[in-house]
C-alpha atoms as an extended CHARMM CRD file, in Angstrom:
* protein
*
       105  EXT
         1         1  UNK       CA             70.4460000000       -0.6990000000       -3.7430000000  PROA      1               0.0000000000
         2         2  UNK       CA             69.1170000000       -3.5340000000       -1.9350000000  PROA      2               0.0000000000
         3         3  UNK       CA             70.6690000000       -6.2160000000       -0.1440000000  PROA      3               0.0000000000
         4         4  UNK       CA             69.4390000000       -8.6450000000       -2.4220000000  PROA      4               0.0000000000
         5         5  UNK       CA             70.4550000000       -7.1610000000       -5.4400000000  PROA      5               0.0000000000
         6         6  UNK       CA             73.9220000000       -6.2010000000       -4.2990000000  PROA      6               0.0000000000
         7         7  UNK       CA             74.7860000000       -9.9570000000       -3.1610000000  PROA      7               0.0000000000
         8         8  UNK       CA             73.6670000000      -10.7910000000       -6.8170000000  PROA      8               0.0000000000
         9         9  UNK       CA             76.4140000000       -8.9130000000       -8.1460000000  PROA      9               0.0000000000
        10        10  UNK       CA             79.4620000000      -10.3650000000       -5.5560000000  PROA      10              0.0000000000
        11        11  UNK       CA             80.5970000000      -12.7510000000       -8.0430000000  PROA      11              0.0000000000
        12        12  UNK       CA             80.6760000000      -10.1180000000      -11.0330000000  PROA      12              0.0000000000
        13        13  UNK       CA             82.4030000000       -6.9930000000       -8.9440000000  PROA      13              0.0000000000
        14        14  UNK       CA             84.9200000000       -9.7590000000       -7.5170000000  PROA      14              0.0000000000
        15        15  UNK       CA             85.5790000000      -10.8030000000      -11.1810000000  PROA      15              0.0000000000
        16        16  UNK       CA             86.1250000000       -7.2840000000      -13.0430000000  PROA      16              0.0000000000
        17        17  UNK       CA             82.9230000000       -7.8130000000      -14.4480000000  PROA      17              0.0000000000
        18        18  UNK       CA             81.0760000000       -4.9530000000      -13.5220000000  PROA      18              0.0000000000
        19        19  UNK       CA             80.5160000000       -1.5480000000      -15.4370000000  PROA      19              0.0000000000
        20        20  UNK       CA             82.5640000000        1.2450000000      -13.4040000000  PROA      20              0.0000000000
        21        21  UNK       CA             79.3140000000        2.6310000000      -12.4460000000  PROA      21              0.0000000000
        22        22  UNK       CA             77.3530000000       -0.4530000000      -11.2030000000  PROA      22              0.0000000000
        23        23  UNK       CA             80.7660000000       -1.4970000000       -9.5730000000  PROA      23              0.0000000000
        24        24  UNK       CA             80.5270000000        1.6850000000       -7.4190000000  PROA      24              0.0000000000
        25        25  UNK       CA             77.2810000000        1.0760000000       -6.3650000000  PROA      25              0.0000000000
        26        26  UNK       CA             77.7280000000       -1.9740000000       -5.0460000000  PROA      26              0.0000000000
        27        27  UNK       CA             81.0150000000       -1.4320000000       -2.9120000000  PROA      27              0.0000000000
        28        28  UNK       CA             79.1160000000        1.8090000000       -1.9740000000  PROA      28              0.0000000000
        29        29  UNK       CA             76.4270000000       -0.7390000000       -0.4080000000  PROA      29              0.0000000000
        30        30  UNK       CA             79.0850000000       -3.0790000000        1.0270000000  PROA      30              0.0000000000
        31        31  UNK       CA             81.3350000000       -0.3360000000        2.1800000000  PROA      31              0.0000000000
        32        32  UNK       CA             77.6480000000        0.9950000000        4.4770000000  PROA      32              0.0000000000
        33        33  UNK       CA             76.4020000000       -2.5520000000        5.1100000000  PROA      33              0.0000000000
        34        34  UNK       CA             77.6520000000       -4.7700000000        7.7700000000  PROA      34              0.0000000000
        35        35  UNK       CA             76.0050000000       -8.0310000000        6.9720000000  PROA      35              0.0000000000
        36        36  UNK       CA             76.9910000000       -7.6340000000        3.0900000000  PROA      36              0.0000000000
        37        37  UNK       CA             80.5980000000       -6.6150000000        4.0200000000  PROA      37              0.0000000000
        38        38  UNK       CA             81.1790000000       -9.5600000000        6.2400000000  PROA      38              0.0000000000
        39        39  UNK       CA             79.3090000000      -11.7420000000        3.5980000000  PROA      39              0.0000000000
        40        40  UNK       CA             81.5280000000      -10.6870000000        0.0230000000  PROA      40              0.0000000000
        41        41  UNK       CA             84.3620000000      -10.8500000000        2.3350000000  PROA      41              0.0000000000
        42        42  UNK       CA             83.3100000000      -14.9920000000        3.0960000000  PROA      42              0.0000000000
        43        43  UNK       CA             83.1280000000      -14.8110000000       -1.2260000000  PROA      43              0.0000000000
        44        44  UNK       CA             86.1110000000      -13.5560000000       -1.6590000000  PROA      44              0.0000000000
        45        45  UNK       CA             87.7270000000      -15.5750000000        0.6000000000  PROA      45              0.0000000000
        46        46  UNK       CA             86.0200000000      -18.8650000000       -0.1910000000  PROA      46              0.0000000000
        47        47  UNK       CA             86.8960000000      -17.7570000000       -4.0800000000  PROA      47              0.0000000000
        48        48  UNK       CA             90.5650000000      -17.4980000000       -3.5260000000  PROA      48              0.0000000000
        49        49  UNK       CA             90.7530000000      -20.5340000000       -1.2510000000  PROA      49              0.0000000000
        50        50  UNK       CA             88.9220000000      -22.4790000000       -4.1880000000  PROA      50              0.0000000000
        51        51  UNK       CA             91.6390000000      -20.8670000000       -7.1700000000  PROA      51              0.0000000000
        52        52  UNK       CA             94.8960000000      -21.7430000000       -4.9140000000  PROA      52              0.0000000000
        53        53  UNK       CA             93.6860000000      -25.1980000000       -3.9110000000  PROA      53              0.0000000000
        54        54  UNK       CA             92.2690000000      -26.1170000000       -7.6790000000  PROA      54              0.0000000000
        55        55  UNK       CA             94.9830000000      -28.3010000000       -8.2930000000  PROA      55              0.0000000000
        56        56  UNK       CA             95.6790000000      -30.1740000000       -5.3990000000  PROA      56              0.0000000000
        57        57  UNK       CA             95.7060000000      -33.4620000000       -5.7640000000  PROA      57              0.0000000000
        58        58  UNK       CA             92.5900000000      -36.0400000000       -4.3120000000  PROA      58              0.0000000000
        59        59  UNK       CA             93.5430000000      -38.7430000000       -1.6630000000  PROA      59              0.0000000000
        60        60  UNK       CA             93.3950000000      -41.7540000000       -3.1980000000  PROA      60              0.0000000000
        61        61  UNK       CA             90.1600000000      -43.2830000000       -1.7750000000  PROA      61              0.0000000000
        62        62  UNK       CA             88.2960000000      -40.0960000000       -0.6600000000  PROA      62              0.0000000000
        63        63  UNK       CA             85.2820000000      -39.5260000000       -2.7810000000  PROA      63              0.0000000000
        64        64  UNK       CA             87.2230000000      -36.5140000000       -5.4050000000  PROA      64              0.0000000000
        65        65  UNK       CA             89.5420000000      -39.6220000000       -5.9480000000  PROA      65              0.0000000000
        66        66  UNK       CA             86.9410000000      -42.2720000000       -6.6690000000  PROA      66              0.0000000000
        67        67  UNK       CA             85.3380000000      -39.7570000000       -8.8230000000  PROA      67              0.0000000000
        68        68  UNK       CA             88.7130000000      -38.3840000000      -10.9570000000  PROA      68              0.0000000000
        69        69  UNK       CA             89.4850000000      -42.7500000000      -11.4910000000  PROA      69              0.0000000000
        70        70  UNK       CA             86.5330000000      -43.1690000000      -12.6410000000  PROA      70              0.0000000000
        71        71  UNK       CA             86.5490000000      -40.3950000000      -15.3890000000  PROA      71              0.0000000000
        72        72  UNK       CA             89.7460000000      -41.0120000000      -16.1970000000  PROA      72              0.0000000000
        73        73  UNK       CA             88.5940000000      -44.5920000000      -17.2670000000  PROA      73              0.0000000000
        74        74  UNK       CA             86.1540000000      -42.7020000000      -19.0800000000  PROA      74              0.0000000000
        75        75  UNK       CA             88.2660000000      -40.4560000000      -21.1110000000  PROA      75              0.0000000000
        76        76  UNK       CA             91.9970000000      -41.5770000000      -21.0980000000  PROA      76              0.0000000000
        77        77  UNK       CA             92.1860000000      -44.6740000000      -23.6900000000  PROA      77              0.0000000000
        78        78  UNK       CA             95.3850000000      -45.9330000000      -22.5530000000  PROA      78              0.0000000000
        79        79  UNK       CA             94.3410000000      -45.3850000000      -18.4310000000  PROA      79              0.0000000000
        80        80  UNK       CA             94.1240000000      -49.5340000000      -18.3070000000  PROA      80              0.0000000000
        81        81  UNK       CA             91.6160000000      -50.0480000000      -16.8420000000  PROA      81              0.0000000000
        82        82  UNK       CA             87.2630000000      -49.8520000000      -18.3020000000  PROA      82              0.0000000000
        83        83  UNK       CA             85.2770000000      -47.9300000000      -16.1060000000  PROA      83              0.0000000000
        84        84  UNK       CA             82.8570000000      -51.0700000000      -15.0290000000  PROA      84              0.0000000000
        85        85  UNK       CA             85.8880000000      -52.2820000000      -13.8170000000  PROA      85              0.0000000000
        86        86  UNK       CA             86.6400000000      -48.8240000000      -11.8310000000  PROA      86              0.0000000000
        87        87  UNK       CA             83.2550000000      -49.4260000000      -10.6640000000  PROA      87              0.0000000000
        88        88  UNK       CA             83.3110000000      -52.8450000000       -8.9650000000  PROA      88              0.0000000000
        89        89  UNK       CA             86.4470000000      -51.9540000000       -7.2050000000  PROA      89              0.0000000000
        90        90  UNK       CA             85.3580000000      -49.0130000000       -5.8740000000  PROA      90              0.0000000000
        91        91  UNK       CA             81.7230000000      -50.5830000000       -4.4740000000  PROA      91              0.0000000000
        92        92  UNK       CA             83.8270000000      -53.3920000000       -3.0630000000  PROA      92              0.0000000000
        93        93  UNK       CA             86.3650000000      -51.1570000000       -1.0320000000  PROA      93              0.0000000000
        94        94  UNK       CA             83.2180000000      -49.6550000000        0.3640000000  PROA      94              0.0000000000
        95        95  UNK       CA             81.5100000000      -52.5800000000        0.9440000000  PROA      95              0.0000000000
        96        96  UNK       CA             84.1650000000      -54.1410000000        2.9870000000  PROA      96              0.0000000000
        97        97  UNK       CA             84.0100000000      -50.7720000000        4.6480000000  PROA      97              0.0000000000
        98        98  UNK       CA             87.8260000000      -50.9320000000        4.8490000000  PROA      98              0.0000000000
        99        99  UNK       CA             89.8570000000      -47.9070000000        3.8100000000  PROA      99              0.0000000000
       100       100  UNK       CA             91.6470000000      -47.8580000000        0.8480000000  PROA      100             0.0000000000
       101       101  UNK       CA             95.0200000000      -47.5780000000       -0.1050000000  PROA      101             0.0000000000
       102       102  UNK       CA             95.7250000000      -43.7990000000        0.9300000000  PROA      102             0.0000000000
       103       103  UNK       CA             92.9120000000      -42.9060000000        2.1140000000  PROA      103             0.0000000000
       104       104  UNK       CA             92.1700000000      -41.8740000000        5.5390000000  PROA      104             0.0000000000
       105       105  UNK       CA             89.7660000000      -43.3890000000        7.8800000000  PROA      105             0.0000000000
């Protein structure tokens, strides 16, 4: 198995995805591969730092924020506010280049 193939397959074996046979092969080529071990362990890693921080909350301000306003002006019909409106404020807090509330600079 090459490289290339095995790193194709991270995201299944790290998932339970695999068949048991294809799922040996690849740890087989991670287990006798330096550069593949070191780069499913970044995966894994990066994976589990992703599914514990999932739900943390955006700054207000910071781009994730900005973005999560603005689709709930979208989607929530009580959220109060239209999203043209979510809009202009948003361009104008970064056109007066000044921070806003929360957010850090």
């Amino acid at each position: 198995m090459t490289c290339t193939e095995t790193s194709a397959l991270f995201s299944d074996l790290f998932d339970g995805e695999l068949p048991a046979n294809a799922a040996e092969n690849v740890m087989a080529h991670i287990a006798s591969c330096d550069r593949c071990r070191a780069d499913y362990r970044k995966l894994v890693r990066t994976v589990r730092f992703v599914r514990a921080n999932s739900g943390a909350p955006a700054l207000r301000g910071a781009q994730g924020a900005r973005y999560e306003e603005f689709m709930r002006s979208i989607v929530e019909e009580g959220y109060g506010k239209e999203p043209v409106q979510v809009l202009v404020e948003q361009a104008g807090d970064l056109l007066r280049g000044a921070p806003a509330e929360g957010e850090l600079s």
